[in-house]
DRENVO-784164 format. One record per residue (C-alpha): x, y, z. Coordinates in steps of 0.05 Angstrom, whole numbers, plus 5000, padded with zeros to 4 digits. Example, Ala and Ser with C-alpha at 12.3 -4.5 7.8 and 13.67 -1.06 7.14 Angstrom:
BEGIN
524649105156/527349795143/
***
This chain:
BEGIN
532810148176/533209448167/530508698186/533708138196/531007628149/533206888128/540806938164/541307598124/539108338133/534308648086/532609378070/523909448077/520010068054/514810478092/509910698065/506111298100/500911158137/505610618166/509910828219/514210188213/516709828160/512609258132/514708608163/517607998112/511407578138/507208138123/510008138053/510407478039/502407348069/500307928013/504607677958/501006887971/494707147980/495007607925/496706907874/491306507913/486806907895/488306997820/487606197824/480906267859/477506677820/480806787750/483505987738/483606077664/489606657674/492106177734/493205687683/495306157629/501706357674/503805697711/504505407636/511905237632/511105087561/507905797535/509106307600/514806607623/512506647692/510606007704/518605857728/518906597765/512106387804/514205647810/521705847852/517606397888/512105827917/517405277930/520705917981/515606028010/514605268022/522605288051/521805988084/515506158117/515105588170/521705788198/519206568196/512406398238/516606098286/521706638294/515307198291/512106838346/518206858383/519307618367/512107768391/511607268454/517907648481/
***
């Protein structure tokens, strides 16, 4: 029922058709791709919402990028250890 994540263990959904539940790099890859794109291919929101000045996200998405920064190397490593195995 749940992963170990980050020294700690976390509770992850399923969600049918999924037979397992959805792994943190999983999560993480749709969260960053999800923002990369929104700077892609809408820039002027991009810019709207990493405004520290007039958004209220722009702190929210600025913590959320500097962990991934501090968290995903050390998760590839310890998936392709998981997988190789």
């Amino acid at each position: 029922m749940t992963r170990s994540y980050a020294g700690d263990r976390y509770f992850l959904p399923v969600h049918p058709p999924m037979k397992r539940e959805l792994h943190p790099l999983m999560a993480w890859w749709a969260v960053l791709y999800a923002l990369s794109m929104l700077a892609r291919y809408q820039p002027a929101v991009w810019g709207t919402l990493i405004s520290v000045d007039n958004s209220p996200h722009a702190v929210p998405i600025e913590r959320l990028l500097e962990r991934a920064i501090n968290h995903l190397p050390v998760l590839i490593a310890d998936t392709i250890t998981e997988v190789s195995t």
